[in-house]
LUMLOKE-400090 format. One line per field, with one value per residue: residue in one letter; x, y, z of N, C-alpha, C in turn; residue number from 1. Coordinates in steps of 0.1 Angstrom, whole numbers, plus 5000, padded with zeros to 4 digits. Atoms other than C-alpha are relative to their C-alpha. Layout:
// LUMLOKE-400090
type = A/...
n_px = X/...
n_py = Y/...
n_pz = Z/...
ca_px = X/...
ca_py = Y/...
ca_pz = Z/...
c_px = X/...
c_py = Y/...
c_pz = Z/...
seq = NUM/...
***
This chain:
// LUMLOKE-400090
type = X/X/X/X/X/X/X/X/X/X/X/X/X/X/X/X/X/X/X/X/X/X/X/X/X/X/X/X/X/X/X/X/X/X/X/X/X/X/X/X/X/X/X/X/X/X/X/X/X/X/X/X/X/X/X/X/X/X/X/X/X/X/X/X/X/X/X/X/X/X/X/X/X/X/X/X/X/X/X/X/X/X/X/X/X/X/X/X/X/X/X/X/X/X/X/X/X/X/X/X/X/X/X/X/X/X/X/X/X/X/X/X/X/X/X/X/X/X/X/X/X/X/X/X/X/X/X/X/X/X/X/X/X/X/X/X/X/X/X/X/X/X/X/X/X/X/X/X/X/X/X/X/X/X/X/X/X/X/X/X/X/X/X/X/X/X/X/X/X/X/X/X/X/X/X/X/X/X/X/X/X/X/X/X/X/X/X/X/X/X/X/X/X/X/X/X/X/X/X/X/X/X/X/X/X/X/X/X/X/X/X/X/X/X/X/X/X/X/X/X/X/X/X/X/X/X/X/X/X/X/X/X/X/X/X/X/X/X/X/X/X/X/X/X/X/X/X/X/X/X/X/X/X/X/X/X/X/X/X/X/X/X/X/X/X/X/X/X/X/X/X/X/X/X/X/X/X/X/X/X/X/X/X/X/X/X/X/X/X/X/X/X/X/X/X/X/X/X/X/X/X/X/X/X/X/X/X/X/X/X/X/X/X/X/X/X/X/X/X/X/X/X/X/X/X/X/X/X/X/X/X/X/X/X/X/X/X/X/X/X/X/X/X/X/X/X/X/X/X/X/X/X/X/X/X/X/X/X/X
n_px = 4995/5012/5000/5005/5007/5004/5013/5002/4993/5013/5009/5010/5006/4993/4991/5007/4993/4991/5001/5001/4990/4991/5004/5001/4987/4995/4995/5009/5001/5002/5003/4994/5012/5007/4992/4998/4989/4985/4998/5001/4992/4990/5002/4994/4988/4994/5000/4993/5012/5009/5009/5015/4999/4998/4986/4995/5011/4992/4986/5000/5005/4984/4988/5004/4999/4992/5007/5000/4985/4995/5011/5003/5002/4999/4999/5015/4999/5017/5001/5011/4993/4997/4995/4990/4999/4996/4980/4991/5001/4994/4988/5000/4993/4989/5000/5005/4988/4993/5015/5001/4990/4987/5005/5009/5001/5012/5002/5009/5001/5005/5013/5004/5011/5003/4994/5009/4999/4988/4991/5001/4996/4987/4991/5002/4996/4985/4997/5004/4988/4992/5006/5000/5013/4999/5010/5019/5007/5003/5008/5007/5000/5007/5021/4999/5002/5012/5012/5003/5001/5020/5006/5001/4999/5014/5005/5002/5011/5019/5001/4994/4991/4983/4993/5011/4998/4988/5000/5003/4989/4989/4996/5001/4990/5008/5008/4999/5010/5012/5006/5014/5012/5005/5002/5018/5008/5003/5008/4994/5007/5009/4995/4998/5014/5011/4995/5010/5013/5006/5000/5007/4991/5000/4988/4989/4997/4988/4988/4987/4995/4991/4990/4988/5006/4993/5003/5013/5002/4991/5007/4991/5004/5018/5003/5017/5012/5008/5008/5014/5007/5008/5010/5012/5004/4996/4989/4994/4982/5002/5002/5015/5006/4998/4992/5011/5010/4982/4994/5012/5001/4989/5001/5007/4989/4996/4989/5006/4991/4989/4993/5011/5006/5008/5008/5010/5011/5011/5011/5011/5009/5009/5012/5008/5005/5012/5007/5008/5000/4986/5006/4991/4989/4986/4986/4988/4992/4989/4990/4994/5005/5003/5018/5006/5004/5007/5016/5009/5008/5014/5014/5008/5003/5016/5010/5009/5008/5010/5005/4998/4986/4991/4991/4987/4990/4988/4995/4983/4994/5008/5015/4998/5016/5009/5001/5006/5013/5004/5004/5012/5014/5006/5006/5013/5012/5005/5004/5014/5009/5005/5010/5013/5003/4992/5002/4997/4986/4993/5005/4992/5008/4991/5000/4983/4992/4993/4989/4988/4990/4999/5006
n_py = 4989/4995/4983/4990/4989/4998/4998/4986/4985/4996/5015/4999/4995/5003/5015/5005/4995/5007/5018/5001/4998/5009/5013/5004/5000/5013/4999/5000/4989/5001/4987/5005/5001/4983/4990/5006/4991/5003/4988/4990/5000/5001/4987/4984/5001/4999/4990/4981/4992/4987/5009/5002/5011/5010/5001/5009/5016/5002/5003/5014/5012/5004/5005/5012/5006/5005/5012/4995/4996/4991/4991/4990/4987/4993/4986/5000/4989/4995/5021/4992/4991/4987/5003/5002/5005/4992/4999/5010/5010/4995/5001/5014/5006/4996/4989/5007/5010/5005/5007/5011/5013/4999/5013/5000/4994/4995/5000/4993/4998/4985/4998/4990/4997/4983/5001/5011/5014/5003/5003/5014/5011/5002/5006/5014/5014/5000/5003/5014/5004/5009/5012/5011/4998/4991/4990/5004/5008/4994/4987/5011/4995/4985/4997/5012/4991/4988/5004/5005/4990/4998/5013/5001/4986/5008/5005/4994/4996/5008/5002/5010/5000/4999/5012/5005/4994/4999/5017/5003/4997/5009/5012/4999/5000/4997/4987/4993/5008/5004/4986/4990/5010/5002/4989/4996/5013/4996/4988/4987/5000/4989/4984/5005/4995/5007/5013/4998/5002/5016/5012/4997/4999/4986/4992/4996/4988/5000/4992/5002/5005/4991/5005/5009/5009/5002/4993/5008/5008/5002/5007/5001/4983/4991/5009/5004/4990/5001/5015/4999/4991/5004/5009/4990/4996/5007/4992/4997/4997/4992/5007/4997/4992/4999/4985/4991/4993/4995/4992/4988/4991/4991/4983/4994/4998/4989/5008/5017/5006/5007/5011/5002/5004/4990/4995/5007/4998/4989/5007/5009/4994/4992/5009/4999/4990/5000/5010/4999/5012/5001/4992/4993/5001/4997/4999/5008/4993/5004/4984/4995/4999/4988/4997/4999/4987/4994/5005/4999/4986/4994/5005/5001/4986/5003/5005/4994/4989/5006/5001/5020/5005/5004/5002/5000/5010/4997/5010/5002/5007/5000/5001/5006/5009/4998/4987/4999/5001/4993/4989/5007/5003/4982/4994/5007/4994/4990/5001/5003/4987/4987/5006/4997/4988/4998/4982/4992/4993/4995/4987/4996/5009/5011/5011/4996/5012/5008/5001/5002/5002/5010/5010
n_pz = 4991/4986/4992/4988/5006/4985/4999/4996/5010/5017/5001/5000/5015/5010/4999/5014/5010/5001/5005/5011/5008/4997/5003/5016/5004/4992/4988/4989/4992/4988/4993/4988/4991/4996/4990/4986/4987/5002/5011/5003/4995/5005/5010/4990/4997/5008/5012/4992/4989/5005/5009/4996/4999/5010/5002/4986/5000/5014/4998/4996/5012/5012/4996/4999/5012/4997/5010/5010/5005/5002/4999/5015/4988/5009/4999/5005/5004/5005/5003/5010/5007/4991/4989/4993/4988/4996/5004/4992/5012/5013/4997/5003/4990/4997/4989/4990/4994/4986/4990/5003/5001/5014/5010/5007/5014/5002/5015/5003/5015/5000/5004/4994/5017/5004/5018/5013/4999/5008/4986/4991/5010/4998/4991/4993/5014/4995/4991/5001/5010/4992/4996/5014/5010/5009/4995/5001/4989/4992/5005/4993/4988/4993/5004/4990/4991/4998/5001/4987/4992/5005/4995/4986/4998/4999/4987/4986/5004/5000/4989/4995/4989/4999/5001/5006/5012/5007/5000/5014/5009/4992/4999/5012/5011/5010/4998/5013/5010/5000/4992/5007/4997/4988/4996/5003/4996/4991/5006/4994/4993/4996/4991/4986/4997/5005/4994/4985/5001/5002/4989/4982/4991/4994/5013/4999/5009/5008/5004/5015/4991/5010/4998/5010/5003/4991/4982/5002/5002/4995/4986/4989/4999/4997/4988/5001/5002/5007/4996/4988/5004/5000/4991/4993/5010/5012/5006/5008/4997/5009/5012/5005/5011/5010/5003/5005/4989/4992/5007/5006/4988/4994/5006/4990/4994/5008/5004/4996/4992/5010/4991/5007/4991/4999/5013/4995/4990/4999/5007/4993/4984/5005/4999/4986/4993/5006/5000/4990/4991/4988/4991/4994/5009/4994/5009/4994/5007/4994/4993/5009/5009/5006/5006/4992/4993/5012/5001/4992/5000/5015/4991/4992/5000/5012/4987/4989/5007/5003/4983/4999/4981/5004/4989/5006/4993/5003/4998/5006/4995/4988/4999/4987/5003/4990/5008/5014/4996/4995/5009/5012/4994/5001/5013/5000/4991/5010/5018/4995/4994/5013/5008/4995/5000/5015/5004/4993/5003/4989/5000/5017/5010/5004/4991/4993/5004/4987/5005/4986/5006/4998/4986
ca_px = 8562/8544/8539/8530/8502/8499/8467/8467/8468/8453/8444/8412/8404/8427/8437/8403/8423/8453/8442/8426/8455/8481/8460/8455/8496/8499/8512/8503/8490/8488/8476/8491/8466/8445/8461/8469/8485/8522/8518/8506/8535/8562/8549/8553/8586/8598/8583/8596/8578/8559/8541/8505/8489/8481/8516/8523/8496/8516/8548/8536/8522/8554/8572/8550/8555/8571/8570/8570/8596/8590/8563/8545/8541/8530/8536/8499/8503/8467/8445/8416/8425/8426/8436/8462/8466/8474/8513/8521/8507/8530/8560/8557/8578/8608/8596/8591/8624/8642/8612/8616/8634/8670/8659/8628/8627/8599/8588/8572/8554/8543/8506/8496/8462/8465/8491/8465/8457/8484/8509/8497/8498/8533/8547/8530/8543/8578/8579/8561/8594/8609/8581/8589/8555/8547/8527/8495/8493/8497/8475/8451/8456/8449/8413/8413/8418/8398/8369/8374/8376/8339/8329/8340/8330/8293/8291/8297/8271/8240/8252/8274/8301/8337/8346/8315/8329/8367/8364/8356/8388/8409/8403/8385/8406/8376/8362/8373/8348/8318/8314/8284/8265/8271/8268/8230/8221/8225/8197/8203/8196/8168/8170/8176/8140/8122/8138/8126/8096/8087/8101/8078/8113/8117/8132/8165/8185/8206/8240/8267/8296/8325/8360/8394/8385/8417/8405/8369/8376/8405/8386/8418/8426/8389/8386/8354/8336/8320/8305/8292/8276/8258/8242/8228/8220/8214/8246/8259/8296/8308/8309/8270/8272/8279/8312/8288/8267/8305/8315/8282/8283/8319/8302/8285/8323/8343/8370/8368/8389/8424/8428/8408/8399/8390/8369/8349/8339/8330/8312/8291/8287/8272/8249/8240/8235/8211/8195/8163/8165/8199/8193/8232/8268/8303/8339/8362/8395/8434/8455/8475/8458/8465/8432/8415/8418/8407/8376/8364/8360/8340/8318/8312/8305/8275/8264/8258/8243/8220/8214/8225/8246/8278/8306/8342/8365/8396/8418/8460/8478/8464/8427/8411/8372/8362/8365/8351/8320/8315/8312/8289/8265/8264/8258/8235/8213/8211/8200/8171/8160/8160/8138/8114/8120/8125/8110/8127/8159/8184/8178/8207/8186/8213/8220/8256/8283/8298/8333/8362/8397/8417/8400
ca_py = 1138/1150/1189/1203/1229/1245/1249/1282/1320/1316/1273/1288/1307/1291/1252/1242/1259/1245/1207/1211/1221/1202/1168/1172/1176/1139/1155/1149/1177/1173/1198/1199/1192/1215/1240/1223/1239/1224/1244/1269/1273/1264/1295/1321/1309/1310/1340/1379/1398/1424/1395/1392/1363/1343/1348/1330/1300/1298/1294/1267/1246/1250/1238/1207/1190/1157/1131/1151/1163/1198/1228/1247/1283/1307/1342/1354/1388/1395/1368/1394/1423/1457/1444/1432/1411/1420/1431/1405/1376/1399/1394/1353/1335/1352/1373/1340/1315/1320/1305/1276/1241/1246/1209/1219/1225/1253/1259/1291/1307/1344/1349/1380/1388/1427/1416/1395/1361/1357/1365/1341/1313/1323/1324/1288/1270/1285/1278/1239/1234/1217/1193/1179/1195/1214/1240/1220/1198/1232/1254/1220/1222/1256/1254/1223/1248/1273/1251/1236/1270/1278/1248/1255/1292/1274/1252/1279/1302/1277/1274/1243/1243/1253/1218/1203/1219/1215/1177/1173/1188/1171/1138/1136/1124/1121/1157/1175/1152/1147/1183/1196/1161/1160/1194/1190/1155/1179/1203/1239/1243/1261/1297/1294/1315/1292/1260/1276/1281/1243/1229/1251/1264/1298/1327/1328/1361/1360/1370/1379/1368/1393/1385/1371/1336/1327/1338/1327/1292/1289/1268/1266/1305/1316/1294/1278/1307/1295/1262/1288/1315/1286/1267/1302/1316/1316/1325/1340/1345/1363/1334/1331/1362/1364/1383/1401/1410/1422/1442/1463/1475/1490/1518/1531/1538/1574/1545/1510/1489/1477/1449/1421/1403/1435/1443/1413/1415/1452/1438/1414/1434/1459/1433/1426/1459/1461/1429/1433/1397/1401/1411/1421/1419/1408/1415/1389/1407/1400/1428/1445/1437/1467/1462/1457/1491/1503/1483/1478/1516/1517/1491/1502/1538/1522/1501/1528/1550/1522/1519/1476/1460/1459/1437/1439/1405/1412/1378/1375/1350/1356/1356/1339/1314/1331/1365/1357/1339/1367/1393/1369/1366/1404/1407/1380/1394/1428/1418/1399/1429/1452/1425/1428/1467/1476/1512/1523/1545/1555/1598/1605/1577/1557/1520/1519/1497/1473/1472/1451/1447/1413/1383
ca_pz = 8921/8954/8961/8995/8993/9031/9044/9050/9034/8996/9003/9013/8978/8956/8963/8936/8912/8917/8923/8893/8876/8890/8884/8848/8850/8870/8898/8932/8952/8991/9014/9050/9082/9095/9124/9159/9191/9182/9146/9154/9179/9158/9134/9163/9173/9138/9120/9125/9149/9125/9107/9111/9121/9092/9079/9115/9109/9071/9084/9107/9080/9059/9086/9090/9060/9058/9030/9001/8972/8972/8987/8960/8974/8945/8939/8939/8925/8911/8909/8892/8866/8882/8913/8940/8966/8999/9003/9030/9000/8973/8995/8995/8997/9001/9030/9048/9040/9069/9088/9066/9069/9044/9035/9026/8989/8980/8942/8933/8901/8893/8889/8882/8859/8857/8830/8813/8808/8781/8810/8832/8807/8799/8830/8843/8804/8816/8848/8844/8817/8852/8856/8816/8806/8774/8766/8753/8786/8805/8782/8791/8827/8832/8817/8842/8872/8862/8856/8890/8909/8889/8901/8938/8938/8927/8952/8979/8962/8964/9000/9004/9037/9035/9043/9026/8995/8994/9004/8968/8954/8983/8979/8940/8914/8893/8900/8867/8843/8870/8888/8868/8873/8912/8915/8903/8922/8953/8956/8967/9002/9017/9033/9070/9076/9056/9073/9108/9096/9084/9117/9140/9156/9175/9151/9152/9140/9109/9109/9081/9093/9072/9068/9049/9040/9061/9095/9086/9078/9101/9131/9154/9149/9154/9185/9165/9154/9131/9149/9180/9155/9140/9170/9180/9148/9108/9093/9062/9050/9020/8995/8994/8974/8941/8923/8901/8932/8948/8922/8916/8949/8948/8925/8956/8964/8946/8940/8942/8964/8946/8973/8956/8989/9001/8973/8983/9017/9013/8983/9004/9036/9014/9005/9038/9050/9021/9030/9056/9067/9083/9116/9123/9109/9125/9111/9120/9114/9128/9148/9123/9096/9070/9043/9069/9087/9055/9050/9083/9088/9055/9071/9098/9090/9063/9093/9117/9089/9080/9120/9114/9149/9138/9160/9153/9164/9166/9166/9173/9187/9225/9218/9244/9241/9272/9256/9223/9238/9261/9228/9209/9233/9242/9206/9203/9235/9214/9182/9204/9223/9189/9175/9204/9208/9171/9172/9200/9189/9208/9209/9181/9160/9154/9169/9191/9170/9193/9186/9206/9206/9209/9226
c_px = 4988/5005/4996/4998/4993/4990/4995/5000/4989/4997/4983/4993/5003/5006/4986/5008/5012/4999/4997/5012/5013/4995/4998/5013/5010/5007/4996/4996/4993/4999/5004/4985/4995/5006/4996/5009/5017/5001/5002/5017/5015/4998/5002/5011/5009/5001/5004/4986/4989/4988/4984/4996/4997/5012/5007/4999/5010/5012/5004/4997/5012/5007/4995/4999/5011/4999/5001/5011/5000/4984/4996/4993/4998/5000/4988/5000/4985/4994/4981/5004/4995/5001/5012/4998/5006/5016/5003/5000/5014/5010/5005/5002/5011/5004/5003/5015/5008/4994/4999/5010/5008/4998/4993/4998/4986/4999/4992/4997/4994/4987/4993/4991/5000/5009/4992/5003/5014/5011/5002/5004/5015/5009/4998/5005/5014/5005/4996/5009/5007/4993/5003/4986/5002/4989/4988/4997/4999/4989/4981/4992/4999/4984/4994/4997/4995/4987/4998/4995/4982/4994/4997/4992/4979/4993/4997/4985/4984/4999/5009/5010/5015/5007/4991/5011/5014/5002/5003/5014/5014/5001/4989/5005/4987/4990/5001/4985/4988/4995/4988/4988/5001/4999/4980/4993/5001/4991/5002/4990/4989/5001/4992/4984/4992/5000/4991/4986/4995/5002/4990/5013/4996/5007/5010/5006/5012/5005/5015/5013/5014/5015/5009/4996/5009/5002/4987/4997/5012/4997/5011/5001/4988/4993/4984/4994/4989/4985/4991/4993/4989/4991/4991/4995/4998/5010/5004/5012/4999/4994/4983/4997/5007/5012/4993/4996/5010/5003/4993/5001/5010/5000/4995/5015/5009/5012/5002/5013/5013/5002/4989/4992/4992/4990/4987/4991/4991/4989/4982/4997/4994/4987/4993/4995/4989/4985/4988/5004/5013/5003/5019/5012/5013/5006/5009/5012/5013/5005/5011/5002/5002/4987/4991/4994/4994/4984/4993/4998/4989/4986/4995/4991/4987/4994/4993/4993/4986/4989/4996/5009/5006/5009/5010/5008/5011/5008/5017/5002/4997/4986/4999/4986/4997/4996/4991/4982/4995/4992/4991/4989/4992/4991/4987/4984/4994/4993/4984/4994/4994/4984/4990/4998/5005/5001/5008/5015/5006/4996/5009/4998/5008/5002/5018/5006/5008/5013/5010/5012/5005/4992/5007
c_py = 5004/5012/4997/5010/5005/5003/5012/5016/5000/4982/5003/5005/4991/4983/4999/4999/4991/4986/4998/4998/4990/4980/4994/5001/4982/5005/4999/5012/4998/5012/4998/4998/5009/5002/4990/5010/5003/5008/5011/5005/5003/5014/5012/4999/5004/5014/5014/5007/5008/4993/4997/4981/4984/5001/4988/4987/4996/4991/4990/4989/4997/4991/4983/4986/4984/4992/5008/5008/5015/5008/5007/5013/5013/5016/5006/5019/5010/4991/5008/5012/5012/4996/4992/4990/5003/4999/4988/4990/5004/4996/4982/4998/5002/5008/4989/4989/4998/4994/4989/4989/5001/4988/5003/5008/5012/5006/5013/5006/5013/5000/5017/5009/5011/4999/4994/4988/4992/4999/4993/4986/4999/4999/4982/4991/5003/4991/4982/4993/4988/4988/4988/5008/5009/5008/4997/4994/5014/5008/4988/5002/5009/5000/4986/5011/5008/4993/4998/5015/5002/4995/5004/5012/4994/4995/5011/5012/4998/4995/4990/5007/5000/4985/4989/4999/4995/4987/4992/5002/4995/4984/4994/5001/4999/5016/5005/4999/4997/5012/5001/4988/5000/5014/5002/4986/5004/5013/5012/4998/5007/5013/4996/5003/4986/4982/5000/4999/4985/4997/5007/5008/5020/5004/5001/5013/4994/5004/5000/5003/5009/4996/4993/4987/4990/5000/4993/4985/4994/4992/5002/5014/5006/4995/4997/5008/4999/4989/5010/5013/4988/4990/5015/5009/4995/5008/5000/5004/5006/4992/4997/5015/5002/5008/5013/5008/5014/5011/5013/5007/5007/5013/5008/5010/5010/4988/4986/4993/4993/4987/4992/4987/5005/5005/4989/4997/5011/4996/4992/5008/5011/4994/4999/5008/5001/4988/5001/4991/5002/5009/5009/4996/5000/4995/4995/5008/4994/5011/5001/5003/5015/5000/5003/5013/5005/4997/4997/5013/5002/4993/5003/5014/4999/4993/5009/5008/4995/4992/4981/4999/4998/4994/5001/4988/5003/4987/5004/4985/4995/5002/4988/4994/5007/5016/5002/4993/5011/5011/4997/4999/5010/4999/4993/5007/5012/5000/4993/5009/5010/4992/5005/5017/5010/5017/5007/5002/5007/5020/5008/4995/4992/4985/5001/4990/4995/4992/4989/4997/4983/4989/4989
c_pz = 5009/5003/5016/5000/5021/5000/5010/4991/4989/4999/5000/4989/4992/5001/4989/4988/4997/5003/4989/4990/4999/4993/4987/4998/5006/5009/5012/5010/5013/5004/5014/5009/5007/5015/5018/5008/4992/4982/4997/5012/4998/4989/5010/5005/4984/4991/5010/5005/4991/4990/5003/5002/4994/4993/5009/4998/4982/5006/5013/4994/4996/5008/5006/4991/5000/4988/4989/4995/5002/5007/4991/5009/4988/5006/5000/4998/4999/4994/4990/4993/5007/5014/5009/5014/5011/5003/5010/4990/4990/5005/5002/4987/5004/5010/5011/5004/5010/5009/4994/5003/4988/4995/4989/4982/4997/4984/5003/4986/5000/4997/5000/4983/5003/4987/4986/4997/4991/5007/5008/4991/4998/5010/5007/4988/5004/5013/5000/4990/5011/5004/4983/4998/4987/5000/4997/5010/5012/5003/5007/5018/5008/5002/5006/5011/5001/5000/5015/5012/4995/5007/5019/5006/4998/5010/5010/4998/5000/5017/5008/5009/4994/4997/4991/4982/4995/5004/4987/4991/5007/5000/4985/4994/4988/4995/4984/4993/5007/5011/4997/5005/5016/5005/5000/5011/5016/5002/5012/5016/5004/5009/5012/5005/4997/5008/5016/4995/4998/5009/5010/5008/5003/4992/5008/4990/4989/4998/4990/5008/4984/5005/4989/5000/5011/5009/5000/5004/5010/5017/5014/5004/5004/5015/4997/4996/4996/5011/5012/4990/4996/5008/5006/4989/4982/4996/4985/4995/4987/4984/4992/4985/4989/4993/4997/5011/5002/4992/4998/5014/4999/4989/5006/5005/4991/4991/5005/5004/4993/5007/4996/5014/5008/4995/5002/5006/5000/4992/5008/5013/4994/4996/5008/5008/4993/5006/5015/5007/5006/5009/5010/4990/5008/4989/5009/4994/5011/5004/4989/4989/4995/4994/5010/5010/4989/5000/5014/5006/4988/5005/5012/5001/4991/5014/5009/4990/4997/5017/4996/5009/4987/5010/4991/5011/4999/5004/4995/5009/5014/5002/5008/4996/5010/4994/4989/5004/5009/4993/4995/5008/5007/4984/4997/5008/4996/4991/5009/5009/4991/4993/5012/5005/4983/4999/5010/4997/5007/4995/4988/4987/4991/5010/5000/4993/5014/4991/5010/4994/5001/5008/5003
seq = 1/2/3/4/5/6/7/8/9/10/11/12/13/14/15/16/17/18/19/20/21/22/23/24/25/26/27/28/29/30/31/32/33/34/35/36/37/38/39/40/41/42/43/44/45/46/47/48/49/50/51/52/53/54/55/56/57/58/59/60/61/62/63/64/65/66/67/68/69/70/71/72/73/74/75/76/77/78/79/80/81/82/83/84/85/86/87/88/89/90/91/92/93/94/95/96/97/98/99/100/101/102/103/104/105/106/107/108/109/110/111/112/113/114/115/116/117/118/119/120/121/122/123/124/125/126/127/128/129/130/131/132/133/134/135/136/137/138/139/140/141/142/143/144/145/146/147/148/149/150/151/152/153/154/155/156/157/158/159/160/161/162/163/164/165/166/167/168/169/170/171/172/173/174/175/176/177/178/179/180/181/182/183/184/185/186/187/188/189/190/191/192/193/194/195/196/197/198/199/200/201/202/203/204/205/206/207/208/209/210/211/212/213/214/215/216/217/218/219/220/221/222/223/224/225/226/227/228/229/230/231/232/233/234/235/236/237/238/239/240/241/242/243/244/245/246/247/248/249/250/251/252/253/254/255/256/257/258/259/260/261/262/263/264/265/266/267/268/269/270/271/272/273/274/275/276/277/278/279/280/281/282/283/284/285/286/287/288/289/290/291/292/293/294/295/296/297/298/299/300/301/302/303/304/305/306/307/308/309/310/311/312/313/314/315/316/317/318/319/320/321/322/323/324/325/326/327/328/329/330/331/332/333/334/335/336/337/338/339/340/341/342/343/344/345/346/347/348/349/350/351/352/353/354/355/356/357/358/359
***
């Protein structure tokens, strides 16, 4: 049997998990192709207006699918205990079928760890009843997928690349059994400073680069982000930092974030505001984003306290490359003036966030 696992929404957290899991079930798990004009297209024509814009990029993947028996589209409820995913996720897939192909068959399964791990188990031995499995090849295949997620969540921590990283779980049928060994026969990389420094190069500033993992890693959506922050900078994203790290910070907070994606970046941009070496901090974010208005006021209200540049991206549908390089390179030219006028503070003795809307 062949799934279809879109490559969009929770593919960027959660497909490790699930190849893992699926592979120790002999199932095949495909992932659709990464986001092109004609997809993204067919997602704004199809989905209802009030939908944000990875909902959009979803519901053009779904609809790209060809070759395969069925889409696998889970319920992802709470994927950590005291916590929630955000409500547009909770409402998948049933928010979205009319935006799908009536061919298209789509499978889904309830995940939701605030019930506890026993819950989860039972709903995936129920629901895997339709593949013929039982509940020792499931109870198997779980602690398959969770190893693998460890694994990926590892890699991203010692530094490895988005695509660097999930290559491994996309096209590695042997992954499960030789993670730990090729995980060691690459050695962690070096910190961006210390790299400039060996080659002789001019300092570059380092910036933490905040955000859903689905906007982040989303190249077509971002118009590149990533590729022009790092030719003019060193960059950091959230996955460098540790859950642990993530979680300690949200006691600085009267009540800690229920949204567990949310819970993350504040996590790590709290890191970074702590962190000397990072000489500023943008929040990639989407127009209408709910968490989001939540947590990027929290960030930015630590940023200006802690007098760190803050940018705000705002990315929909009509974001524009001329716009978005125009912001990055304001921000950029800032962050190199602070460095060569550091003491001089503006007269309220705060530094001005630099905010923008759509680009």
């Amino acid at each position: 049997m062949k799934l279809g696992y879109p490559r969009a929404l929770t593919y960027y957290d959660y497909f490790p998990f699930w190849a893992g899991f699926f592979r120790e079930l002999d199932i095949e798990l495909v992932s659709s192709p990464p986001t092109h004009r004609t997809m993204m297209e067919v997602g704004l024509k199809k989905s209802p207006a009030d939908t944000c814009l990875p909902i959009k990029i979803l519901i053009g993947h779904l609809n790209s699918f060809t070759g395969v028996d069925a889409v696998f589209l889970p319920r992802l409820v709470s994927m950590e205990e005291g916590t929630y995913n955000c409500p547009k996720v909770l409402g998948l897939p049933e928010s979205i079928l009319g935006a799908i192909p009536p061919e298209l068959e789509v499978l889904t399964v309830d995940i939701n760890r605030r019930l506890g791990l026993r819950a989860v188990q039972k709903s995936l031995i129920q629901w895997s009843k339709c593949f013929g499995k039982n509940k020792h090849q499931v109870l198997r295949a779980l602690e398959e997928g969770e190893r693998c997620l460890h694994a990926y969540r590892e890699m991203r921590q010692q530094g490895w690349g988005f695509e660097e990283s999930m290559a491994f779980f996309e096209n590695d049928s042997d992954l499960p059994l030789e993670i730990r060994n090729r995980l060691t026969l690459k050695e962690a990389p070096k910190t961006e400073i210390d790299q400039e420094n060996e080659q002789g190069k001019e300092y570059r500033p380092t910036i933490a680069l905040l955000g859903h993992s689905y906007l982040t890693y989303e190249a077509y959506a971002n118009l590149d982000l990533l590729t022009k922050l790092e030719d003019k900078a060193n960059l950091k994203v959230i996955e460098n930092v540790s859950d642990q790290v993530a979680a300690e910070k949200q006691k600085s907070l009267q009540k800690s974030i229920f949204w567990s994606h949310s819970r993350k970046i504040y996590g790590a941009g709290e890191s970074y505001l702590e962190d000397p070496k990072v000489d500023g901090i943008i929040y990639l974010s989407c127009y209408g984003c709910g968490t989001d208005s939540l947590t990027n006021d929290l960030m930015a209200r630590r940023a200006r306290a802690r007098q760190k540049p803050y940018l705000v991206v705002t990315l929909d549908e009509h974001s524009g490359e001329a716009g978005m390089v125009t912001r990055l390179e304001a921000f950029l030219d800032m962050l190199e003036r602070r460095i060569g006028y550091e003491n001089n503070l503006p007269p309220h003795g705060e530094f001005m966030d630099c905010h923008s809307g759509p680009v």
